[in-house]
NUBAZA-989229 format. One record per residue (C-alpha): residue in three letters; z, y, x. Coordinates in steps of 0.02 Angstrom, whole numbers, padded with zeros to 5 digits, always signed. Layout:
<nupas>
ALAZYX;...
</nupas>
This chain:
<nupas>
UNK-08436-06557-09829;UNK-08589-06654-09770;UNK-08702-06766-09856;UNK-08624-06918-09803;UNK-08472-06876-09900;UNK-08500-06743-10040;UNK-08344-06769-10108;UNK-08226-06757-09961;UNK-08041-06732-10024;UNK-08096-06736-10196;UNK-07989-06793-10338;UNK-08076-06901-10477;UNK-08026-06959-10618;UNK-08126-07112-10704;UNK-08071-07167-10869;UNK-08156-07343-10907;UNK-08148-07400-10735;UNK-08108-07565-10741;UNK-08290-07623-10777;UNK-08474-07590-10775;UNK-08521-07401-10760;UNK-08351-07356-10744;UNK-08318-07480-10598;UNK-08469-07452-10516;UNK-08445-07269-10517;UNK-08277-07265-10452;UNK-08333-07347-10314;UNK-08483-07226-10270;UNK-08348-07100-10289;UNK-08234-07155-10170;UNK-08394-07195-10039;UNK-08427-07015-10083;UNK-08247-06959-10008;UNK-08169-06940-10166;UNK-07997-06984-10199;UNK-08008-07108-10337;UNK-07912-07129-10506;UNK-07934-07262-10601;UNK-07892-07285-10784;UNK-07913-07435-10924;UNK-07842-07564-11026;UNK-07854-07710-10917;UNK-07739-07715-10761;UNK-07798-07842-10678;UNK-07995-07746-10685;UNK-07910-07624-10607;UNK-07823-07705-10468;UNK-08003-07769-10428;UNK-08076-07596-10425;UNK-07953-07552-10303;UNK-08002-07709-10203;UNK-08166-07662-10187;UNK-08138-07472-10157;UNK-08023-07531-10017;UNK-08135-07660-09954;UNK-08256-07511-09937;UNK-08173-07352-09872;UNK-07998-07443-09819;UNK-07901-07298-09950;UNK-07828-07371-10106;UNK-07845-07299-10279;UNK-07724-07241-10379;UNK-07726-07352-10565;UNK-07649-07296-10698;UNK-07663-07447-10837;UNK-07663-07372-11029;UNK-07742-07399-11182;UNK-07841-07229-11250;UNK-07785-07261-11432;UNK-07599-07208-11357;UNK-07612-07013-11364;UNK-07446-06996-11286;UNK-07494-07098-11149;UNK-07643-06979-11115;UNK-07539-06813-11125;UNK-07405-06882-10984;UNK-07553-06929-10886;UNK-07578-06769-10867;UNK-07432-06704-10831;UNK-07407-06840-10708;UNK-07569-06797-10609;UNK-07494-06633-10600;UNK-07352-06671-10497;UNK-07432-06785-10386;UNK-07597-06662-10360;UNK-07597-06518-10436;UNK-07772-06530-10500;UNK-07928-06630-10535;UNK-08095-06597-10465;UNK-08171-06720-10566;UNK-08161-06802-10732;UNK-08300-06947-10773;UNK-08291-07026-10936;UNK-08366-07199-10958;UNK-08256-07286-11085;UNK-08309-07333-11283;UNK-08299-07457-11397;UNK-08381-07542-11543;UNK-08230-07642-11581;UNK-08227-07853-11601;UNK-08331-07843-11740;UNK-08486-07805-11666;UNK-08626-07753-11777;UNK-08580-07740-11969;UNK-08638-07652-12094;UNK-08535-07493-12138;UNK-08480-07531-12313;UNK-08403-07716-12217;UNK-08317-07633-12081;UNK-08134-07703-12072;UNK-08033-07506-12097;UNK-07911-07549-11951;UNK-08048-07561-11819;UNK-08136-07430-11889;UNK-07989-07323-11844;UNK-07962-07408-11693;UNK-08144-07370-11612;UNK-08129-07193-11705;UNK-07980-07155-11576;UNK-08065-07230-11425;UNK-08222-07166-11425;UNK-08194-06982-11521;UNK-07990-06926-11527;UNK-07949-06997-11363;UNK-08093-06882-11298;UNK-07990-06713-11382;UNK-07848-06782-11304;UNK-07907-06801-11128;UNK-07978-06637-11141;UNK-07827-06539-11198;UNK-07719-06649-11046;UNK-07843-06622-10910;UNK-07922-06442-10938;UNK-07809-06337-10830;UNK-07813-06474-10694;UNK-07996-06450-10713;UNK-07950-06254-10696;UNK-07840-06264-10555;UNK-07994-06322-10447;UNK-08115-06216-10358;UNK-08259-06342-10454;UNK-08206-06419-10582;UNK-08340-06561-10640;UNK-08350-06672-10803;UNK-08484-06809-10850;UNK-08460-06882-11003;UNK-08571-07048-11043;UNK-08657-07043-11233;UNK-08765-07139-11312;UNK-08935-07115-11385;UNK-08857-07177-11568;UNK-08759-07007-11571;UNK-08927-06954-11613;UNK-09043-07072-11665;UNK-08923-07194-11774;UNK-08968-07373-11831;UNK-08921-07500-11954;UNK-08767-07588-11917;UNK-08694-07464-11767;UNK-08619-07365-11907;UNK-08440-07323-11829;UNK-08497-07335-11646;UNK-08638-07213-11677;UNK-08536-07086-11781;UNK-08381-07089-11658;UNK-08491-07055-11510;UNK-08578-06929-11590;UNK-08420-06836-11643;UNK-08370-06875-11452;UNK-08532-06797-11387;UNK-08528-06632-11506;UNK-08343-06596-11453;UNK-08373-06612-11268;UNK-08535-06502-11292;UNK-08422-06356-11393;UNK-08287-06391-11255;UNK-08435-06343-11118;UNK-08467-06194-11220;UNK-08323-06129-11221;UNK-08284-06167-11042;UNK-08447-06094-10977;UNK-08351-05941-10886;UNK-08241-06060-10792;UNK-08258-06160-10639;UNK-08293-06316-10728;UNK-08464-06391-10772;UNK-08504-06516-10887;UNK-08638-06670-10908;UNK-08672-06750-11046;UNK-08785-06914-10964;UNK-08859-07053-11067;UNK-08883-07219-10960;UNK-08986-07295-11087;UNK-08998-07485-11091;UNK-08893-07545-10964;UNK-08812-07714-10893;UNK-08637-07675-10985;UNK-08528-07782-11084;UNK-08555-07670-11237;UNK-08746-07724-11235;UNK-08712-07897-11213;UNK-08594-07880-11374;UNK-08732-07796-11456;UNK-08879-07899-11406;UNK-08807-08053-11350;UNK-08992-08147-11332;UNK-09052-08019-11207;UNK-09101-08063-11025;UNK-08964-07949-10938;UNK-09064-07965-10783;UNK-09215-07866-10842;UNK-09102-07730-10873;UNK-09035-07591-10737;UNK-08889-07627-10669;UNK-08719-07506-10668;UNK-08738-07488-10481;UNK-08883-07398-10526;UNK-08840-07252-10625;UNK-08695-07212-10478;UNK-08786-07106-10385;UNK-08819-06987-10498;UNK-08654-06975-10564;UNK-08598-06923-10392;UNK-08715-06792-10379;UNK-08664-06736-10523;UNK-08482-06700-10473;UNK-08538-06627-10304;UNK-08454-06475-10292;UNK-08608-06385-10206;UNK-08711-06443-10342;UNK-08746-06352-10518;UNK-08771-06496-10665;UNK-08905-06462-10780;UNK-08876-06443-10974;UNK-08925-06532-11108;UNK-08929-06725-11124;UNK-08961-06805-10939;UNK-09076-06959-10959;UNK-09033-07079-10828;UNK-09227-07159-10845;UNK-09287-06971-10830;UNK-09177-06940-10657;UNK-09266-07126-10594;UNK-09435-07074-10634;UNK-09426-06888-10577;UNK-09319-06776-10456;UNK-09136-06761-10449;UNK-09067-06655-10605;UNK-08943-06550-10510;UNK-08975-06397-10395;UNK-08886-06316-10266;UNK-08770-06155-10303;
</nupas>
């Protein structure tokens, strides 16, 4: 391993790739020496990711195009990146919704996106945990980062289902880290804060996007935090705090 790629022959696994953090992380991965997969919705984001990753490293991705409300989907994923590799090193979690809607109050919320952005953001999380755990096992350092939101704990008016769902998302992958903690596999929980995404320009869609960080900016950290050498911290990782201080992770 050397510092120029941590992540040499690592397998990683982002779901949300086909845009903002997702995207950008998937390509610090793959910079980082890490063999990248790439899930999402949109094909055609995908097929760009794999562009750029290319157009960087000259490897190709491997995309695997599926919606997160499909739990079957998720479980032969699974299965699938068994056969082909036998585990996963890494598992990065960037995707959520707050549906078409946008901001409504709760008692307006139309019941079939509500369920909709419940799957996405909270039982497509208990899905991809029970599917990729004993890949996660089956490597000699297993690493998760999971992206939450500061409305899992400090809710607002109007971000009723979005804020519940990733707070039910965030509390399972904390119990999940728990209950893992003898293993091989870490986990990160890391907030990015206000961020140049899609989902904030739904959400605030008078706001300068250019005085806000970009998703470029957050990748380094993430790859730190799925260096194998590297122990995350726990807790909630603020990526303002890791710009304005030292990095969060320390060597084992």
């Amino acid at each position: 391993m050397t510092d120029q790629l941590p992540l040499k022959d690592r397998v990683a696994l982002v779901v949300g790739a086909s845009r903002g953090i997702g995207y950008e992380s998937a390509i610090a991965l793959a910079k980082a020496g890490a063999h990248v997969i790439a899930t999402a919705r949109t094909e055609g984001g995908l097929e760009e990711l794999d562009d750029a990753i290319f157009a960087a490293t000259g490897q190709h991705a491997t995309l695997i195009p599926f919606d997160l409300v499909d739990g079957g989907a998720i479980d032969r994923m699974g299965g699938a990146l068994f056969e082909r590799f036998g585990k996963l090193d890494i598992w990065v979690h960037t995707a959520a919704t707050m549906g078409p809607e946008g901001l409504v109050p709760v008692s307006h919320a139309d019941p079939r996106q509500f369920a909709k952005i419940e799957k996405v953001n909270f039982t497509a999380v208990y899905r991809l945990i029970r599917s990729l755990e004993p890949l996660l096992r089956a490597s000699d350092a297993g690493r998760a980062v999971y992206l939450t939101s500061s409305l899992a704990w400090e809710p607002r008016a109007f971000w009723g289902a979005y804020a519940a769902t990733k707070a039910a998302g965030q509390n399972l992958v904390q119990c999940w880290a728990d209950e893992i903690e003898s293993t091989n596999i870490r986990v990160a929980v890391l907030d990015p804060g206000r961020m140049q995404t899609r989902l904030r320009a739904q959400a605030y869609p008078g706001e300068d996007p250019s005085a806000l960080p970009h998703p470029s900016e957050i990748a380094p950290l993430i790859v730190d935090l799925c260096r194998p050498d590297r122990e995350p911290p726990g807790g909630i990782i603020s990526f303002r705090e890791w710009k304005d201080g030292p990095p969060v992770s320390a060597l084992v």
